[in-house]
Phi, psi and omega in degrees: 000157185219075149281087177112006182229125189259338186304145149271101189269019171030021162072041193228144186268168202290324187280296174282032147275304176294316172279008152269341161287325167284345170291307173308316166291342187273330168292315161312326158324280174348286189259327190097344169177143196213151204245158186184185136359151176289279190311329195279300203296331208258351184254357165260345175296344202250334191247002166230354176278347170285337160289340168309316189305316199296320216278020175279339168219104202273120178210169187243019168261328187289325188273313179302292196285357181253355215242322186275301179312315217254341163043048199222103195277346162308289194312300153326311175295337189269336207263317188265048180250247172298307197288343176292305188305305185304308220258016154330280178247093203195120162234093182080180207089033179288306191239159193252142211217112201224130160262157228203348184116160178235167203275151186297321183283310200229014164090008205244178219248149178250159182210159170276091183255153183216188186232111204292314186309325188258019180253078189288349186267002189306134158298156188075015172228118193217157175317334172211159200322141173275159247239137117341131170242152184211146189280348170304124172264121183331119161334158161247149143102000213233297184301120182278153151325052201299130238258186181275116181334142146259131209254134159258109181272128176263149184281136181273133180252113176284138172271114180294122181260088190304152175228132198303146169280129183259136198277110182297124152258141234230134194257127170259156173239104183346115144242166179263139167318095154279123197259147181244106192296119208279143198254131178262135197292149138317070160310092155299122183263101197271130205290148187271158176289354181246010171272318222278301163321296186303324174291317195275324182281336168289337167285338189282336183293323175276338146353000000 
């Protein structure tokens, strides 16, 4: 019976228990969040924020006891590094527990454990300081009247772009001339008939 014993031995002997809870913690140290198990995520949150906790005061009896539990010297080097620094002022609450759904092979329910301090995407964490909100009610008959932005609208001046004309030039096509040169007829000139006569009586007379 498990009366009064609240540990989740996660179905595990005592030695591969203790060595998966420092492997999980030294990861989470590492990357800052890591994804695992429902029951795994909520017994390592119980097994690594009192080491978190210690590392508020970097001394070298404190680095020894955290170095034996966690027996990883990255890790350590990591946690009185960077993580020390996020988590100065901040007292307790160190990581963050996101359920995620359950697993496809066996059903079991998975979760996100993270380092709160390392989360940029956290809502309410934006690039730049949020505003104070303060609960003081405006004085009445005191407050001025803040008068309305004058909006000047300035004139656009569109730029006219010439686009040069390019000029067609239009090829007309040469004809040539023929000069036709007049061909000169061949006159014969035929002899007259009283010439032609005149002859024949002068040869007979010399006859």
């Amino acid at each position: 019976m498990r009366h009064g014993n609240k540990v989740n031995h996660l179905g595990r002997k005592t030695a591969h228990r203790k060595s998966m809870l420092q492997n999980l913690a030294c990861s989470l140290i590492e990357h800052k969040r890591i994804k695992t198990t429902l029951a795994k995520a909520k017994e390592l949150r119980k097994f690594v924020e009192p080491i978190i906790n210690r590392t508020k005061e970097d001394s070298t009896p404190n680095r020894r006891m955290t170095f034996d539990v966690l027996q990883n010297k990255e890790a350590v080097k990591e946690l009185y590094g960077n993580v020390r620094f996020k988590i100065s002022n901040r007292n307790g609450g160190y990581t963050r527990i996101l359920k995620i759904g359950n697993r496809l092979g066996d059903n079991a329910e998975l979760a996100v454990i993270e380092l709160v301090d390392f989360n940029e995407l956290a809502p309410g964490k934006t690039g730049a300081a949020q505003k104070k909100k303060s609960r003081r009610q405006k004085k009445t008959g005191t407050t001025t009247e803040k008068a309305a932005p004058v909006v000047v609208e300035t004139p656009v001046v569109e730029e006219v772009v010439e686009t040069p004309v390019v000029e067609e030039v239009v090829e007309t096509p040469v004809v040539e001339e023929v000069v036709e040169t007049p061909v000169a007829e061949e006159v014969v000139e035929t002899p007259a008939a009283e010439e032609v006569e005149s002859s024949d009586e002068e040869k007979k007379d010399e006859a």
